[in-house]
C-alpha positions as CSV (number, residue, x, y, z in Angstrom):
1,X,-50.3,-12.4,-14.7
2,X,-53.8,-13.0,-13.1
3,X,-56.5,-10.6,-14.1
4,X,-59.4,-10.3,-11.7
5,X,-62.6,-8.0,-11.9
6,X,-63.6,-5.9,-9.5
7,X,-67.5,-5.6,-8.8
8,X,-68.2,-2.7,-10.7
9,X,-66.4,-3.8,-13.2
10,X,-68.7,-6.5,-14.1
11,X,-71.7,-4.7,-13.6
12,X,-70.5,-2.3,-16.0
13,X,-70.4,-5.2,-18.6
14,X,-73.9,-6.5,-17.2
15,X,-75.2,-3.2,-18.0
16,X,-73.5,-2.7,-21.5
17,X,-74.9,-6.5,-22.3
18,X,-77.9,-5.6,-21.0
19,X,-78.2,-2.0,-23.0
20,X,-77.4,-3.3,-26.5
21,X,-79.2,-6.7,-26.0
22,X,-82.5,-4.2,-24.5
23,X,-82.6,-1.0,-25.4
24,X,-80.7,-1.5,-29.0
25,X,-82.9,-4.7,-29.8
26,X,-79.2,-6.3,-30.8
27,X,-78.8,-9.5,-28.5
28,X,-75.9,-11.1,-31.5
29,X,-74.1,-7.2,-31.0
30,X,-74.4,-7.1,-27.4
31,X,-72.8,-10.7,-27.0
32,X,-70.3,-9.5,-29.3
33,X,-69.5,-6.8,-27.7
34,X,-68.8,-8.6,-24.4
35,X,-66.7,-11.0,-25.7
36,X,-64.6,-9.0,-27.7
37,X,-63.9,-6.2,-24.7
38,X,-62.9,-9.3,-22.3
39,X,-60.6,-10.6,-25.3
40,X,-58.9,-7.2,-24.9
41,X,-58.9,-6.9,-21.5
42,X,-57.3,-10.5,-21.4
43,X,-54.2,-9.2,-23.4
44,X,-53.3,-7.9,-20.0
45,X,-52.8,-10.9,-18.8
46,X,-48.8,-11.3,-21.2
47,X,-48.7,-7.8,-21.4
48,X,-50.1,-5.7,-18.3
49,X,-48.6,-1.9,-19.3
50,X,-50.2,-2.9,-22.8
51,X,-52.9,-0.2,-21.9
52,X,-51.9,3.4,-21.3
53,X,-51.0,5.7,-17.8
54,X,-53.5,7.9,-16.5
55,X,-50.9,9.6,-14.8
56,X,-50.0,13.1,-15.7
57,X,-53.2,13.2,-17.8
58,X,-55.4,13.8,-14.9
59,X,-54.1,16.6,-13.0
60,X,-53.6,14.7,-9.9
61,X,-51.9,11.2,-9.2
62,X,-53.3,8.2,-10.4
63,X,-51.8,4.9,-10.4
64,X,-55.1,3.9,-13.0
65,X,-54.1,2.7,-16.7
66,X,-56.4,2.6,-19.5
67,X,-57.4,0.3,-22.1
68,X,-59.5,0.6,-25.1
69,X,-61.6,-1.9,-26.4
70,X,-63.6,-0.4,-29.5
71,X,-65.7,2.2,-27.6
72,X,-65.1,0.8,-24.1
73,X,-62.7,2.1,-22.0
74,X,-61.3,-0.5,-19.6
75,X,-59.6,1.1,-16.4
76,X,-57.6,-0.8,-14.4
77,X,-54.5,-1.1,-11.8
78,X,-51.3,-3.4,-11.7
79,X,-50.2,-4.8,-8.8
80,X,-49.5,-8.6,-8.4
81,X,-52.4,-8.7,-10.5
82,X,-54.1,-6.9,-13.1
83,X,-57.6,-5.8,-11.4
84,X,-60.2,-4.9,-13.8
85,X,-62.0,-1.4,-11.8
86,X,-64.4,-0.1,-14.2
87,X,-65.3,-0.7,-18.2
88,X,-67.1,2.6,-19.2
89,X,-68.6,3.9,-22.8
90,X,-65.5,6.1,-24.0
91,X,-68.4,7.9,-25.5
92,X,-69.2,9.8,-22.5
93,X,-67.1,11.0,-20.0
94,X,-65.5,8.1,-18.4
95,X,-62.7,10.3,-16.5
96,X,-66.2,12.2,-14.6
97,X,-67.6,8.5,-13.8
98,X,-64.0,7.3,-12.5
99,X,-62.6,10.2,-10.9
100,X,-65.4,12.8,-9.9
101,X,-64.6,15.4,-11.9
102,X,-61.1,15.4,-14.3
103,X,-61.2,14.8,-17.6
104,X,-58.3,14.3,-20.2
């Protein structure tokens, strides 16, 4: 199956590239990092329910499943195609970010 990312998704990884490689004074990690959450999110591509359902987690409907990549949190939806919608720190509360205000 195709995987696409949306927009935000890749400015979410521009931003976790550019936090580790500037702010963490790590540009091998941050590179690393990159690489190894797209070589998790590609897994989608054979296997697209690899990640796990938001729905019934949330409190309200969601057709959004997750997939975790170390500390990354890839969200993302199945259609024809797997679509890539955001790639938050798990760290923090990634549910607020996606979804305004649930949380699991």
């Amino acid at each position: 199956m195709k995987i696409v990312y949306a927009p935000q998704a890749k400015a979410d990884l521009s931003e976790i590239r550019g936090y580790i490689r500037d702010e963490l004074k790590n540009p091998a990690a941050a590179k690393n990092t990159v690489e190894k959450i797209l070589k998790t999110c590609n897994l989608l591509a054979a296997n697209p329910n690899a990640g796990f359902a938001l729905e019934g987690k949330i409190g309200r409907e969601s057709d959004y499943r997750c997939l975790v990549s170390g500390n990354y949190i890839a969200f993302y939806r199945v259609e024809n195609r797997v679509e890539i919608m955001r790639i938050l720190d798990g760290r923090t509360d990634p549910m607020r970010v996606v979804f305004g205000s649930a949380t699991i």
